[in-house]
N, C-alpha and C positions, 0 to 999 in steps of 0.2 A: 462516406468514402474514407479510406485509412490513409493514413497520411504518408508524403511521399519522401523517401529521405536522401534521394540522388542529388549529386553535387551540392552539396552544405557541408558543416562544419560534422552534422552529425552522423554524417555517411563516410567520415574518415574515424570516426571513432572506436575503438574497439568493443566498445562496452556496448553498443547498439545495437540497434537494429539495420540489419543490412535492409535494399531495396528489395521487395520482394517475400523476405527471407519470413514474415510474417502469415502471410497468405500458402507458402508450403508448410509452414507448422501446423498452421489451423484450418488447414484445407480440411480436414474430416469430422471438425469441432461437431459435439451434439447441444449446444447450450442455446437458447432460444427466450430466455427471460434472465435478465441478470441485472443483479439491486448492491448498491454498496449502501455500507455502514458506516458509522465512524465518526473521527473529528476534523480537524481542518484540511489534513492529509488527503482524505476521503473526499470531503468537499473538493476539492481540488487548488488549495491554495499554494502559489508557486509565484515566480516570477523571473520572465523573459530573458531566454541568453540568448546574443545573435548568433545564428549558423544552428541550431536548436531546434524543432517544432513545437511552437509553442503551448499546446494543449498540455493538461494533467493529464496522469499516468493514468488514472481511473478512466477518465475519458478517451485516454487513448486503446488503452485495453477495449473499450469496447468501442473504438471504430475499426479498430482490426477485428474482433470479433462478428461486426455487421457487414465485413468488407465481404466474408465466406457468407452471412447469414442475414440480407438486409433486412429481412422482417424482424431480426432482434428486438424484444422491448428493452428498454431502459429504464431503470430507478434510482438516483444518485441521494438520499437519504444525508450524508454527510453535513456537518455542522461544526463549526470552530471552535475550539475554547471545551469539547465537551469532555469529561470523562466515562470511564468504561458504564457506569450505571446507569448516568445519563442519557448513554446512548440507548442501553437496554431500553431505559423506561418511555425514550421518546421515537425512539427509531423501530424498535421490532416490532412491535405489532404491525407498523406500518408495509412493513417490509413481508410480514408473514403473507399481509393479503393480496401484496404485489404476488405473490406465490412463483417465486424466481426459479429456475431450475441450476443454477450461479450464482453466489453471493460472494463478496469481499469484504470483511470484516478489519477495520483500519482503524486500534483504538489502540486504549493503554499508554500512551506517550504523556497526557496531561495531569498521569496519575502519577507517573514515574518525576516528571519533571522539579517534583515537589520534594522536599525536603519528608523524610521522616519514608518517605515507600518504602523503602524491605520490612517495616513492621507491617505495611498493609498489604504486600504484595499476592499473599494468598487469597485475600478477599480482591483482589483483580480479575487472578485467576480464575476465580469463582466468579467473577462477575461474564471476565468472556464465554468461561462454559456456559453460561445462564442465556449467552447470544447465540451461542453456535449449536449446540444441543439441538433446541427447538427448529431450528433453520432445518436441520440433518434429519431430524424427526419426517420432516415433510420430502424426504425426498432430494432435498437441496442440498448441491457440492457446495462447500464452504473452502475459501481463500482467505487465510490468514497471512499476516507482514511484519515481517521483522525490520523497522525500522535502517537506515545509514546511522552510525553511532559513530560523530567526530569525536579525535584524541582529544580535540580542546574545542569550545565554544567562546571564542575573548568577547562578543559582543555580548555576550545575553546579563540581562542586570544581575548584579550581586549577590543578590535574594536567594537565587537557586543555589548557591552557592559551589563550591569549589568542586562538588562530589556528583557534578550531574552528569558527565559522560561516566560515571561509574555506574551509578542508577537507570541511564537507558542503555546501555550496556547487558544491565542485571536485566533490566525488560527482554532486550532481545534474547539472552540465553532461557528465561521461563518461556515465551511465548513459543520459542521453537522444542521445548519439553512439551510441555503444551498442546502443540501441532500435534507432535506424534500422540499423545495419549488420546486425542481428540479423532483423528483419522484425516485433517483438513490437509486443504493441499498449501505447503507451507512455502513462502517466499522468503528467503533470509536474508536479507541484506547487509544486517549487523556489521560484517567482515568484509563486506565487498570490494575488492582488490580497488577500485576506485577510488578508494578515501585515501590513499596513499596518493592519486595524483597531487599536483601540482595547482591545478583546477580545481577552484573553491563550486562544493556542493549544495552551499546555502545563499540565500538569497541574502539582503542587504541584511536583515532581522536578523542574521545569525543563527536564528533556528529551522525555517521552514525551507524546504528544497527548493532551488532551482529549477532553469530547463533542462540541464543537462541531469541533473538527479532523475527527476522525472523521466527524461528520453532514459537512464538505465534504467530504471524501475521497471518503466512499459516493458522492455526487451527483459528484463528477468520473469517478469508476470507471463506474457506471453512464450516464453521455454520452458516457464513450468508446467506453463497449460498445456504444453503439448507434449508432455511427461507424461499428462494424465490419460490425454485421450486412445 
């Protein structure tokens, strides 16, 4: 069942999803097998804002996707801590013989987050074509995601140092080069009018999204699916 978002916090938000507004976008959806990829993002690692619905964005994408399509399969692949290779070498295959006719590809962040990326960032690149390529080969739409990239990160340890919103920043502008050259359907988040609220988009960790990130996520994922269809 998709989730319901009358009278909460999240049904006054703008950046949402209205009630309903999910089920007329993807009223005509043709997607019937959909697999994410990725690292903890993908996993759906988050944490609870009151007035919010609680699920990850991945997960929420596809209960509005099963709301129009209950026989939907589902494959959520995703893993914490991994980077772009790792996903390659542990996730795809897996995911080729789930044989999706939908995929959400949700990496790159744990490469960026690292000191020293723009000397590796081509071989990122090259790692995500090495996920999406194959996917597309068979047939499969590929969803690619341009990360929320806050001004400032003050919680996150020292290590990454001063230059990390510069670094997933650079993530997000390749990954939406990227998109295009690749043909996937691209989510950008990078810029999304929201990181100027008021309302903090990270969880306690400083790094990984909220509910409310996630509630806008869902709602950009789902408007862009319905771009596609």
């Amino acid at each position: 069942m998709a989730p319901e978002y009358a009278q909460t916090l999240e049904s006054l938000d703008p950046h949402c999803l209205r009630d309903g507004e999910a089920a007329r976008l993807l009223a005509r959806h043709r997607w019937r097998r959909f697999a994410v990829l990725g690292d903890s993002v993908a996993e759906g690692l988050t944490e609870p804002v009151d007035g919010y619905h609680p699920l990850a964005f991945p997960d929420r994408v596809r209960a509005e996707l099963a709301a129009v399509r209950p026989e939907l399969a589902y494959l959520n692949l995703g893993r914490r801590n991994l980077r772009v290779a790792e996903v390659h070498a542990t996730q795809l295959s897996a995911a080729l013989a789930f044989a999706p006719d939908l995929a959400m590809v949700i990496c790159g962040a744990n490469d960026a987050m690292r000191p020293g990326y723009e000397a590796r960032a081509d071989a990122v690149d090259a790692g995500l074509t090495a996920i999406v390529r194959p996917l597309q080969r068979t047939g499969t739409e590929v969803v690619t995601v341009s990360l929320f990239v806050m001004p400032a990160y003050p919680s996150l340890p020292s290590w990454l140092g001063p230059a990390f919103s510069r670094r997933m920043a650079l993530l997000g502008r390749r990954l939406a080069a990227l998109a295009l050259e690749l043909g996937t359907i691209h989510v950008d988040l990078a810029n999304h009018p929201a990181i100027g609220d008021d309302d903090h988009l990270t969880g306690s960790d400083g790094l990984h999204g909220n509910g409310r990130s996630h509630a806008i996520a869902a709602a950009e994922v789902v408007r862009r699916l319905a771009r596609a269809i």
